[in-house]
C-alpha positions in Angstrom: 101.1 72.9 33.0 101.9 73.3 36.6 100.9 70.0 38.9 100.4 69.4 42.5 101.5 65.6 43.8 101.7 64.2 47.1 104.5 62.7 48.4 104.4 60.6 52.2 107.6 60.3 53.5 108.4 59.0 57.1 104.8 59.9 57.7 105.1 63.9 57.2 102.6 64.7 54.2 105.0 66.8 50.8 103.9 68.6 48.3 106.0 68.9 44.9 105.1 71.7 42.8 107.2 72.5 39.4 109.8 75.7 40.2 109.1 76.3 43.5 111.5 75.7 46.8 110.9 74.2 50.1 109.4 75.7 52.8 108.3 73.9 56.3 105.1 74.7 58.4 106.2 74.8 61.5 105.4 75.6 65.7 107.1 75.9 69.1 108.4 72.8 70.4 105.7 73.6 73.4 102.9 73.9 70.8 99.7 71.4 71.3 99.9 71.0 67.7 102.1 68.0 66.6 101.4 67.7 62.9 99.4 68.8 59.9 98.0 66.5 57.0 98.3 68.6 53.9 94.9 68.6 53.8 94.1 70.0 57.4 96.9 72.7 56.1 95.4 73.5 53.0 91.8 74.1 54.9 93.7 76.3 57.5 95.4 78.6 55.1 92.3 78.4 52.6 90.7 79.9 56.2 88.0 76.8 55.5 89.0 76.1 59.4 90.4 77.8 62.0 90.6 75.1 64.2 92.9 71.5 63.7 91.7 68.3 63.7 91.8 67.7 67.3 89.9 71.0 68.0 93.0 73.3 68.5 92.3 77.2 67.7 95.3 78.3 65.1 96.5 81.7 64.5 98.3 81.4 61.5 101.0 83.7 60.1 102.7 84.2 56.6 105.7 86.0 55.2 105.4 89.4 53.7 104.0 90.0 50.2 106.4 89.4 47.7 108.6 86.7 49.8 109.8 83.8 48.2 108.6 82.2 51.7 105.2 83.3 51.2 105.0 82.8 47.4 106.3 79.1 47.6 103.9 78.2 50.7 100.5 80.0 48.9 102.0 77.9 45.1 102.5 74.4 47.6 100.1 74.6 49.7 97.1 76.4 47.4 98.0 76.4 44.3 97.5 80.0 43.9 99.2 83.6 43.5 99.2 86.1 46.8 96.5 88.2 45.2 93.5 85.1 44.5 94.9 84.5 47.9 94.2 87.7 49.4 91.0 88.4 47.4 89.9 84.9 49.2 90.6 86.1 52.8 89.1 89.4 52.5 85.8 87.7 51.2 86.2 85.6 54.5 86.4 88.2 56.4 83.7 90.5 54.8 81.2 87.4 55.6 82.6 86.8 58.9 83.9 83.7 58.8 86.8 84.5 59.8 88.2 87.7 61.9 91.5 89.1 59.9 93.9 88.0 57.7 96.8 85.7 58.7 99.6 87.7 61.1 102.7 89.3 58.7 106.2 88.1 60.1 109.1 89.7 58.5 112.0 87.2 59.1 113.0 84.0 60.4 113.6 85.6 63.6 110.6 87.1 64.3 108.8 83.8 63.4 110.8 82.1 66.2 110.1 85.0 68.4 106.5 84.9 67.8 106.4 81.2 67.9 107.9 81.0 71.4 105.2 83.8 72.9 102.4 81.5 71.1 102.0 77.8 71.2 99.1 77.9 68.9 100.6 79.9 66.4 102.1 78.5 63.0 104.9 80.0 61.1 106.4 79.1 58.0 110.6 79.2 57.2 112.4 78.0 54.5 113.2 73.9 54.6 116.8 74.7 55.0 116.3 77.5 57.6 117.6 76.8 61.4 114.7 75.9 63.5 116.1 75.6 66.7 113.1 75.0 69.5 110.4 74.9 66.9 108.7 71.5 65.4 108.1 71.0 61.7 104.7 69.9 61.8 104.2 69.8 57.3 107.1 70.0 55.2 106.3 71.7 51.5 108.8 70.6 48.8 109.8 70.5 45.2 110.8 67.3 44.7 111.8 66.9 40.9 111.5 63.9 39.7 109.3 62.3 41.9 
């Protein structure tokens, strides 16, 4: 049986999740944005909201289909598989809540890339990936044990 728990630590919100890796939520170090409960995350990528808490307009990206970047953050953050995921988002957008599907980025580089170019964009790396000039505003972790 696979369980969600929430972990605070130093005031950034965790997720553990059984088998799954870290990965961090993260934006430009110029970004408006300066943190995400889990919840406020979870209501983003669930495309429940497109706007934060204190009324900033997101455009969210993921990994590609298949990454273990994009996998671990849809397990963390959703409890679910890329295609209940996807399935989801499309319904969103037939109804028009919501206008596409979060923006692809391919690596780690292009995340920073994109990142720099838009402040109200969040990316997603892996926890151990460098993140020079970017801001981890949710960190998403297996934390055995805990």
């Amino acid at each position: 049986m696979l369980l969600v728990a929430l972990f605070a630590v130093a005031g950034t919100a965790r997720a553990a999740y059984p088998g799954a890796a870290g990965v961090v939520l993260v934006v430009d170090n110029k970004s408006p944005i300066q943190s995400l409960t889990l919840n406020e995350a979870r209501q983003l990528y669930s495309a429940e909201r497109t706007r934060t808490a204190s009324g900033v307009a997101v455009l969210l990206t993921l990994r590609p289909a298949g990454s273990s970047e994009k996998n671990d953050c849809l397990r963390l953050l959703l409890g679910m598989e890329e295609g209940v995921f996807k399935r989801q988002w499309l319904a969103k957008i037939y109804q028009g809540e919501v206008a596409s599907m979060p923006l692809i980025l391919t690596s780690d580089e292009s995340v920073r890339r994109f990142l720099a170019k838009t402040p109200t964009a969040i990316g997603i790396l892996r926890s151990d990936a460098p993140r020079d000039n970017l801001r981890v505003v949710l960190a998403l972790t297996n934390e055995k044990g805990k």
